[in-house]
Structures are given as structure tokens and as C-alpha cells.
MMTF fields as JSON, N, C-alpha, C and O atoms, coordinates in Angstrom:
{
  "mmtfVersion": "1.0.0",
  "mmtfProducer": "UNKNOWN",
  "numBonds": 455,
  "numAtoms": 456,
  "numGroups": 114,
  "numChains": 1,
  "numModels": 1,
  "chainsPerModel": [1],
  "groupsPerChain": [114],
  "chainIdList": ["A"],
  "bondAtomList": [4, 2, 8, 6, 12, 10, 16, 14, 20, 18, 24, 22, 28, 26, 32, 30, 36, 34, 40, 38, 44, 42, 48, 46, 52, 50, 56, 54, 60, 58, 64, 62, 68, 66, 72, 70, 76, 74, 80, 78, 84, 82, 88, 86, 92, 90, 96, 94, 100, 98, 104, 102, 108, 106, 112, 110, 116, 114, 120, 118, 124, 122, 128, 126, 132, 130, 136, 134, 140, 138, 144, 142, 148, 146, 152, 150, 156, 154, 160, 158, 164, 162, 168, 166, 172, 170, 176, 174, 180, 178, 184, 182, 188, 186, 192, 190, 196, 194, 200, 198, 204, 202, 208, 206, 212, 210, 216, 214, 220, 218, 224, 222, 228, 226, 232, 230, 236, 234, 240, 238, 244, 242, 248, 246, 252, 250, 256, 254, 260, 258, 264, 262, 268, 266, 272, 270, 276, 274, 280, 278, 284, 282, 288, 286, 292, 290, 296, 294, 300, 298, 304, 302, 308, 306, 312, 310, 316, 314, 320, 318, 324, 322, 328, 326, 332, 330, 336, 334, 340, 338, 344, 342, 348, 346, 352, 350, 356, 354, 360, 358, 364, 362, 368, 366, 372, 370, 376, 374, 380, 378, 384, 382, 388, 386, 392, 390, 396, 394, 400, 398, 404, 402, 408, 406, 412, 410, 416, 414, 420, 418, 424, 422, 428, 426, 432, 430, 436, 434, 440, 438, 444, 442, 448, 446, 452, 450],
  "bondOrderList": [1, 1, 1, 1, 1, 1, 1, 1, 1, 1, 1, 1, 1, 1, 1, 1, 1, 1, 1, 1, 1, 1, 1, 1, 1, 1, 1, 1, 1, 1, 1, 1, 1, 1, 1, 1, 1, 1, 1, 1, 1, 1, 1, 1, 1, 1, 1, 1, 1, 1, 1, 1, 1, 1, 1, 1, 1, 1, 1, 1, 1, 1, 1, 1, 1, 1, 1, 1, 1, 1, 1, 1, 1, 1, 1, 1, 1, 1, 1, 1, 1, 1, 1, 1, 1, 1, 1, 1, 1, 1, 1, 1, 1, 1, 1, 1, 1, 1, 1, 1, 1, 1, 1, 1, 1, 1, 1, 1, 1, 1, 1, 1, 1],
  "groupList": [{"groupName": "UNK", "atomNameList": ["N", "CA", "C", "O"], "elementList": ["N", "C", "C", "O"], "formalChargeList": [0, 0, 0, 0], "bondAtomList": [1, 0, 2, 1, 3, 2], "bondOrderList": [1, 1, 2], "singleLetterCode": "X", "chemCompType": "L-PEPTIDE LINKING"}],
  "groupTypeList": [0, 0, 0, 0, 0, 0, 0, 0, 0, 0, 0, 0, 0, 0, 0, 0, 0, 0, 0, 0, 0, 0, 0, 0, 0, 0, 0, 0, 0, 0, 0, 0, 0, 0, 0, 0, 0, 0, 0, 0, 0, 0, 0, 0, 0, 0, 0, 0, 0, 0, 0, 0, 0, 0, 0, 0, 0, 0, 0, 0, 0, 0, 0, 0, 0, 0, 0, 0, 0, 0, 0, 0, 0, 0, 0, 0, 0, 0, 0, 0, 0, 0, 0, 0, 0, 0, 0, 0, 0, 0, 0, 0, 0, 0, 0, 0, 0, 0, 0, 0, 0, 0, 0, 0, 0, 0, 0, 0, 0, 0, 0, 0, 0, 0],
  "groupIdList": [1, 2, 3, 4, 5, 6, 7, 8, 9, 10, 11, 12, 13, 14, 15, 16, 17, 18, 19, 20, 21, 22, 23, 24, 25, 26, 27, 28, 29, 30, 31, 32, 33, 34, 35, 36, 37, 38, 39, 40, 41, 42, 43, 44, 45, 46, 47, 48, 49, 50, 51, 52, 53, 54, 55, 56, 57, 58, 59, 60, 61, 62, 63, 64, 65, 66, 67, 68, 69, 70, 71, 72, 73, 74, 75, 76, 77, 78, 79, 80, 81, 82, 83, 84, 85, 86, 87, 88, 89, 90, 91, 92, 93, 94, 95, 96, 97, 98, 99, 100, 101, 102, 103, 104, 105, 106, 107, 108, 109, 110, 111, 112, 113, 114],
  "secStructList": [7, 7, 2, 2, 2, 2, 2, 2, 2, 2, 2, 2, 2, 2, 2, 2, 2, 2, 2, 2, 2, 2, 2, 2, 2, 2, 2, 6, 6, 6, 1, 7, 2, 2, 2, 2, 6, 6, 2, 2, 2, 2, 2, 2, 2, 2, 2, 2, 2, 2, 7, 7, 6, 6, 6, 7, 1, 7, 2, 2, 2, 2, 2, 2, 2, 2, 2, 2, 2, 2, 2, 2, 2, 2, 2, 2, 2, 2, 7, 7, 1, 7, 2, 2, 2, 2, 2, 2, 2, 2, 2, 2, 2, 2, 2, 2, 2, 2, 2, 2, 2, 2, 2, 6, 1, 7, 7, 7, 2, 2, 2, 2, 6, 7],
  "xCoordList": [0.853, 0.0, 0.903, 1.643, 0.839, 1.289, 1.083, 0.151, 1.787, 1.539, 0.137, -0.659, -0.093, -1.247, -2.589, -3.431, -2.862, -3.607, -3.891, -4.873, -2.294, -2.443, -3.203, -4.084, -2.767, -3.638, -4.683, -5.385, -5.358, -6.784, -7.183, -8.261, -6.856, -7.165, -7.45, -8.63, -6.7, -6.647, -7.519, -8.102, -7.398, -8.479, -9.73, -10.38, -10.26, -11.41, -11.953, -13.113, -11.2, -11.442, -10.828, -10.839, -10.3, -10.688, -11.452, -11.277, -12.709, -14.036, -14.364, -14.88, -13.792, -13.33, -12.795, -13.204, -11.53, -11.139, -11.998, -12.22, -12.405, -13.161, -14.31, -14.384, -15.211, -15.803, -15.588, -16.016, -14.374, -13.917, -13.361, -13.647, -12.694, -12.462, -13.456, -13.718, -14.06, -16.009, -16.361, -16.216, -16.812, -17.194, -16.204, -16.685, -14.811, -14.144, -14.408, -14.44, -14.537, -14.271, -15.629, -15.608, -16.879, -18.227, -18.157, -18.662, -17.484, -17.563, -16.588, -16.625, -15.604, -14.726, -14.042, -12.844, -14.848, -14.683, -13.433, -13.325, -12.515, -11.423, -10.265, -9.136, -10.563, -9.423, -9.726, -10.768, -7.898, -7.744, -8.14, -7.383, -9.344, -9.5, -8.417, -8.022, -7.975, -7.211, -5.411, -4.566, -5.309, -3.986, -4.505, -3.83, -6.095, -6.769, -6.565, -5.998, -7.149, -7.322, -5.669, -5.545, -4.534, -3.801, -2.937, -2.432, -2.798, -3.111, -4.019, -3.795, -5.14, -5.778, -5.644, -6.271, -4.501, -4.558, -3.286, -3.139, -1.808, -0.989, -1.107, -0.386, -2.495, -2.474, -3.053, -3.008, -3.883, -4.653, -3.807, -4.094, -2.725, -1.702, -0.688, -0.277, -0.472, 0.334, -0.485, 0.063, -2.079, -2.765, -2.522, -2.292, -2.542, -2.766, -1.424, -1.542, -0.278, 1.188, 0.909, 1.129, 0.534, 0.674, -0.575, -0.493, -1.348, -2.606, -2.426, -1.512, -2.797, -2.786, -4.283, -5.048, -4.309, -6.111, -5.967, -7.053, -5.265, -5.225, -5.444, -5.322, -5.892, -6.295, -7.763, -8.23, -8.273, -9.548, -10.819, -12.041, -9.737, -10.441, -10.429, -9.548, -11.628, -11.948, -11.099, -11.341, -10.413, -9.08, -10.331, -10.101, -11.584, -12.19, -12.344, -13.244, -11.941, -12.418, -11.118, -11.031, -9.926, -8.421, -8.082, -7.532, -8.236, -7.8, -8.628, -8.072, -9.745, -10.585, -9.938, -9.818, -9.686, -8.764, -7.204, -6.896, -6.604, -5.362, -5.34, -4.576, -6.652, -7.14, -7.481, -6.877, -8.421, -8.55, -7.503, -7.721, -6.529, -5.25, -4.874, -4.896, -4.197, -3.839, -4.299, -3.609, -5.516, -5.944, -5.994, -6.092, -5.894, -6.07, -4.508, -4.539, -3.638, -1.797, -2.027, -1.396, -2.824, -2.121, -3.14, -2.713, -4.32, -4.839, -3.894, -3.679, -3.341, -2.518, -0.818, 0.071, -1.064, 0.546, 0.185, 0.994, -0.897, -1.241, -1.97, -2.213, -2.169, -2.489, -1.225, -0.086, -1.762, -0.507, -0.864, 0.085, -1.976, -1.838, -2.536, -3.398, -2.007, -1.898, -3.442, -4.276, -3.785, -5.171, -5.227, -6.308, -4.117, -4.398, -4.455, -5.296, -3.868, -3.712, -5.384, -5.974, -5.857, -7.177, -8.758, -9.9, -7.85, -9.09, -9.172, -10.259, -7.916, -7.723, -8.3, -9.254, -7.798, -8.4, -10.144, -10.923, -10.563, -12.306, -12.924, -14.053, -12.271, -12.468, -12.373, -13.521, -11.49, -10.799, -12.001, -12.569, -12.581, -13.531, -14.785, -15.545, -14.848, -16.261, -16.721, -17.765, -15.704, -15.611, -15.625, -16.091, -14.806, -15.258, -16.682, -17.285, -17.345, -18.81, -19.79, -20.895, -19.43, -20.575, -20.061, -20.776, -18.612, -18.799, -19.095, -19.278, -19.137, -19.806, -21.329, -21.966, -21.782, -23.432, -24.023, -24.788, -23.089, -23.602, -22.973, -23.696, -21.586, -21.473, -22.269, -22.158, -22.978, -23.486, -22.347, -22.578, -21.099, -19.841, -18.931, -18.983, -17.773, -16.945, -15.707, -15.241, -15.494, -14.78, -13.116, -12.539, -12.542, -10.81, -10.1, -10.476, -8.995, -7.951, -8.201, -8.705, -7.548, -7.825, -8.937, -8.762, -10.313, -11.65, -11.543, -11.99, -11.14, -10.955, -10.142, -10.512, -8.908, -7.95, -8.07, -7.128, -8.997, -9.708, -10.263, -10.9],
  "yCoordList": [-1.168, 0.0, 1.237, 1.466, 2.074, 3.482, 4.477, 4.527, 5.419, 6.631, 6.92, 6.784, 7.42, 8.019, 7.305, 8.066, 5.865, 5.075, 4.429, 3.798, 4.858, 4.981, 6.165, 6.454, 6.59, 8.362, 8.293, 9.022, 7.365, 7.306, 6.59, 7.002, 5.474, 4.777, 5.574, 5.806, 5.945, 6.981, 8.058, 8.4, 8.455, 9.801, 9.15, 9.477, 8.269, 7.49, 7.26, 7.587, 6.704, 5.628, 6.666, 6.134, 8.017, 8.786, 9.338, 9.978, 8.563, 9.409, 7.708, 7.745, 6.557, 5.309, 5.491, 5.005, 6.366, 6.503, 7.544, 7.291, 8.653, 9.465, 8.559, 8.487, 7.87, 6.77, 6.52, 6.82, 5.544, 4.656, 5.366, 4.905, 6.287, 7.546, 7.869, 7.749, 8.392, 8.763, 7.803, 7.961, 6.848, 5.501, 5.597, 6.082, 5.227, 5.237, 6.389, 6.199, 7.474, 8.719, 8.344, 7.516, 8.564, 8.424, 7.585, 8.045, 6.293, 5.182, 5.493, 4.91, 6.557, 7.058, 8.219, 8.438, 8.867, 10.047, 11.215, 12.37, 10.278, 10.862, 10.982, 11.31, 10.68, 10.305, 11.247, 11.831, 11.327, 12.82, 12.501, 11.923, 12.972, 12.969, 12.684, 11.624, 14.34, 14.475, 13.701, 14.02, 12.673, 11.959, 10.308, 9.655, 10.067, 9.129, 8.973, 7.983, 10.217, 10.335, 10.645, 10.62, 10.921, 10.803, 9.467, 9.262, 8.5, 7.302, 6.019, 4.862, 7.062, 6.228, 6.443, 5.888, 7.562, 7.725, 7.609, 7.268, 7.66, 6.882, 5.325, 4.773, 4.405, 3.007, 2.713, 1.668, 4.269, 3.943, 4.303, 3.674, 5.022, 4.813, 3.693, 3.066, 3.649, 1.912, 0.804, -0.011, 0.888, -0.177, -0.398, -1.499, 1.045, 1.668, 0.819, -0.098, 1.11, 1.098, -0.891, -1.459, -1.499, -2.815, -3.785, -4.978, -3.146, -3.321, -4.507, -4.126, -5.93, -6.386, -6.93, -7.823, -6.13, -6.685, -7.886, -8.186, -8.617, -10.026, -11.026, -12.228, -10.296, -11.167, -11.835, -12.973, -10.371, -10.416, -10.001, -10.09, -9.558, -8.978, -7.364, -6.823, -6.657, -5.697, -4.141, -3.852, -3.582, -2.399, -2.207, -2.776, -1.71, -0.884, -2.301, -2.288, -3.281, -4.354, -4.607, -5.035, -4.274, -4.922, -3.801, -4.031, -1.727, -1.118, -1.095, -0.812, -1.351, -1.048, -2.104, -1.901, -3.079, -4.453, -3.277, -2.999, -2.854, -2.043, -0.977, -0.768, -0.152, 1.32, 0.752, 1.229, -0.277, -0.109, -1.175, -1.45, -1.541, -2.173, -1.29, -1.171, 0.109, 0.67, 2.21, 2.998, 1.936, 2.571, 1.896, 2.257, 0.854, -0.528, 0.279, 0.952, 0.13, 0.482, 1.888, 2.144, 3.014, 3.994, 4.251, 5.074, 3.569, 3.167, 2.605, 2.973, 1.488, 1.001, 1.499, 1.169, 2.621, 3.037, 4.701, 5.217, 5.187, 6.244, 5.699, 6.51, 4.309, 3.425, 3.304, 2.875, 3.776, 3.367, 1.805, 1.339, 1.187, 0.24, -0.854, -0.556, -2.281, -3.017, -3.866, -3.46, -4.884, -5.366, -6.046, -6.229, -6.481, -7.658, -6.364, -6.557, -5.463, -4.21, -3.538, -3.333, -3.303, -2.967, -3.78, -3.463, -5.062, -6.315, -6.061, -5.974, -5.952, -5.803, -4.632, -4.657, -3.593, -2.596, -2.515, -2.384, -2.616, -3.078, -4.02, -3.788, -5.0, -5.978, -5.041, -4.627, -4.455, -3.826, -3.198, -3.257, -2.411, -1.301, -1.91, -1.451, -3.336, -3.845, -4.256, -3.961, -4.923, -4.9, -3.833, -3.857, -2.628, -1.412, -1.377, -1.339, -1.391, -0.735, -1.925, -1.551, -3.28, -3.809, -4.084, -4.639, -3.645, -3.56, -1.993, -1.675, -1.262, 0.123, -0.23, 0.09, -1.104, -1.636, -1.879, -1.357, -3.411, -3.645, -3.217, -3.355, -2.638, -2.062, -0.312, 0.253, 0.036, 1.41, 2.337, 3.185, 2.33, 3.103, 2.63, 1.471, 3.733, 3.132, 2.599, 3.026, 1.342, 0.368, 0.806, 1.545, 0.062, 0.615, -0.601, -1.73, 0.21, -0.654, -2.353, -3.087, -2.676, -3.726, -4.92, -6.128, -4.025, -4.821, -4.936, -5.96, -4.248, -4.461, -5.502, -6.503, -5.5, -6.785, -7.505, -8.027, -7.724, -9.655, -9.739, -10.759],
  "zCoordList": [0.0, 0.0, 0.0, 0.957, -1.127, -0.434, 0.143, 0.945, -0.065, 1.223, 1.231, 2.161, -0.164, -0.184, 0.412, 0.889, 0.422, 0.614, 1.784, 2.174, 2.514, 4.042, 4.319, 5.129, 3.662, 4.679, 4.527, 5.228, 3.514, 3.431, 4.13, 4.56, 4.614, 5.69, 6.836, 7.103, 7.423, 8.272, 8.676, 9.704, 7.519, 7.695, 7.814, 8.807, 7.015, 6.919, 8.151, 8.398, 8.995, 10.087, 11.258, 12.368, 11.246, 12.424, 13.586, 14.623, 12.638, 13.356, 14.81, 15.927, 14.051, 15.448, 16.372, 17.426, 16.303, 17.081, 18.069, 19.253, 17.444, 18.323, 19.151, 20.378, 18.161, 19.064, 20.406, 21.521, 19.598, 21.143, 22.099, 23.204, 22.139, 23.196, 23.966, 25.163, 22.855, 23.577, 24.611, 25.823, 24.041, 24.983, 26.087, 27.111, 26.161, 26.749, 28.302, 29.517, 27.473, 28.905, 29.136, 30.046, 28.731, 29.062, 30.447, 31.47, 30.422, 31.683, 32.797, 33.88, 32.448, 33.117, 33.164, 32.981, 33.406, 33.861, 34.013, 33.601, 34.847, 35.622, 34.463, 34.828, 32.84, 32.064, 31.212, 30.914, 30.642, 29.991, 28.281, 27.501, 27.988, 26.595, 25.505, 25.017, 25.231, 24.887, 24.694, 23.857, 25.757, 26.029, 25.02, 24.224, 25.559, 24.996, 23.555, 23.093, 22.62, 21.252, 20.422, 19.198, 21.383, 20.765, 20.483, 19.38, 21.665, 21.879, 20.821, 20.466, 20.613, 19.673, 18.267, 17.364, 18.166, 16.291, 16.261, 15.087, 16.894, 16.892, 16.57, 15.739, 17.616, 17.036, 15.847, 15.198, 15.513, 13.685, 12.958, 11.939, 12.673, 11.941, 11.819, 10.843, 12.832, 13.3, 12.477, 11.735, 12.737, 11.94, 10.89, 10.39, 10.199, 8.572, 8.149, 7.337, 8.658, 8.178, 8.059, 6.989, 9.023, 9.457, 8.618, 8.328, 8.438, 7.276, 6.394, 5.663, 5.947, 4.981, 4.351, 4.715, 3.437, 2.929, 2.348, 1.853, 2.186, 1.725, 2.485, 2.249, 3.743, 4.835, 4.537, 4.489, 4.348, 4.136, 5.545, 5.662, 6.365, 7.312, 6.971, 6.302, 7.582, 6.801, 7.691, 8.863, 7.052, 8.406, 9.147, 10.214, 9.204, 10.905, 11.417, 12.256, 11.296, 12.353, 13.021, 14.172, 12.111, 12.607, 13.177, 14.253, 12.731, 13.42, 14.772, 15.833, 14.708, 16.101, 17.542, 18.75, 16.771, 18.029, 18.098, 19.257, 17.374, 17.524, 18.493, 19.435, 17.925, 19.001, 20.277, 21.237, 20.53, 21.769, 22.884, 24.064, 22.142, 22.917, 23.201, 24.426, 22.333, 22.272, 23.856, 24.504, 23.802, 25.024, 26.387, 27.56, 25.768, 26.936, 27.583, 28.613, 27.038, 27.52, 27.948, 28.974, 27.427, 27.872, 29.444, 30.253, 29.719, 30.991, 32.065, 33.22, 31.243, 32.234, 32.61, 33.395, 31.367, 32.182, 33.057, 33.828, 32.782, 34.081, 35.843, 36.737, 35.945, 36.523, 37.765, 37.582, 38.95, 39.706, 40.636, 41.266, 40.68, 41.176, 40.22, 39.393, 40.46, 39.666, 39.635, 40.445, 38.837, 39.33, 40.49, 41.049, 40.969, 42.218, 43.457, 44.336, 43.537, 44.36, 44.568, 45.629, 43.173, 43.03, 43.615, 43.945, 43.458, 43.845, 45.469, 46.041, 46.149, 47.557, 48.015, 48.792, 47.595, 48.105, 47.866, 48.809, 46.452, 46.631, 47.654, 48.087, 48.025, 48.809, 50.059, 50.217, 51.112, 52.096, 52.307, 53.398, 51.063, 51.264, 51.83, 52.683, 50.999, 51.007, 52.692, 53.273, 53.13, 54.793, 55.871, 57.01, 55.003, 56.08, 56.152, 57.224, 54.802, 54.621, 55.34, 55.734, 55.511, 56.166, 57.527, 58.36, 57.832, 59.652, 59.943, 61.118, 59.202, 59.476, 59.846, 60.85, 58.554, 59.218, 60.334, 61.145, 60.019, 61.415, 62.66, 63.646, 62.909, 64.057, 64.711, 65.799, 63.531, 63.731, 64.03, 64.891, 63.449, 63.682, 62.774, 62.365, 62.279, 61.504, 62.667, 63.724, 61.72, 62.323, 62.333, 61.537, 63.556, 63.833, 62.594, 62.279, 62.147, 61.715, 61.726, 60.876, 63.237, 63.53, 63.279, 63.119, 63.309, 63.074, 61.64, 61.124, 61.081, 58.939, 58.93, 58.317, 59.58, 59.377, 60.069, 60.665, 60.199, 60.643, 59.662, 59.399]
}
């Protein structure tokens, strides 16, 4: 493929990436648009360049698996704790909130780590 036919790819299939960004911040809030969509047209060029239609899979189906890996990484590198870190602490929380219940008070240190 050449240049030119990359860029058409590209340009074409820009408005995916805006998509999946969209979707993306919509469920989460706290994330920087802007860091997202650049993230995501870095991996649609990457697609474009990596592209073989002789596959026969169609580019918005192969760049869309690219873009959202591609956001998948830049989640996980502004991410300071890991999933097993995340599971614990949801868990940690989930015990404050039902010995808050039933004790009618929030609970000490100690009563969480039992």
C-alpha cells in the first residue's frame, strides 16, 4: 500500500477513534480525553502502516482491536496500582462498609484486618 492510501485509511477511520475515546471517557470520567485520542490515532496509523487486505479482514475491524489495545496500555501506564492491588483494596472497602453496618460506627484498623 502506499503513502497516499495509508492516509486514506486513516483519515477514513478517524471518526473510530473518536468513538472509542467517547465511549471510553463516558464510563470514566477521571481520564484525559485528549492523552486518549492521541493514543488512539498513533495506534490507527500503526494499523494503517501494518494493514494487509489479503487477509480479508476488513481495516475498521483490525484497526478497532489495535485502538482499543492501544488505550487498553495507555490506561494502564497512568495506573498506579496493579489489578491484584485494586481487587484488595475493593475488597478492604467492602468490609469497612458492612462492619460500618452492622457495628453502627466506623470500624478501627484492627476490626478491617480480621
Amino acid at each position: 500500500m502506499n503513502r497516499s492510501e495509508r492516509n486514506t485509511l486513516v483519515v477514513d477511520n478517524l471518526p473510530l477513534v473518536g468513538y472509542l475515546v467517547s465511549d471510553l471517557c463516558s464510563r470514566a470520567t477521571h481520564l484525559s480525553r485528549d492523552d486518549l485520542a492521541s493514543a488512539g490515532a498513533v495506534a490507527l496509523v500503526t494499523a494503517a502502516d501494518a494493514y494487509d487486505a489479503s487477509t480479508g479482514v476488513p481495516f475498521g475491524a483490525y484497526a478497532r482491536t489495535r485502538i482499543v489495545g492501544a488505550l487498553a496500555d495507555e490506561l494502564r501506564a497512568g495506573d498506579w496500582a496493579t489489578r491484584s492491588a485494586r481487587k484488595r483494596i475493593k475488597a478492604t472497602l467492602a468490609v469497612q462498609e458492612s462492619l460500618t453496618a452492622a457495628l453502627g460506627r466506623t470500624p478501627a484498623v484492627e476490626e478491617i484486618a480480621r
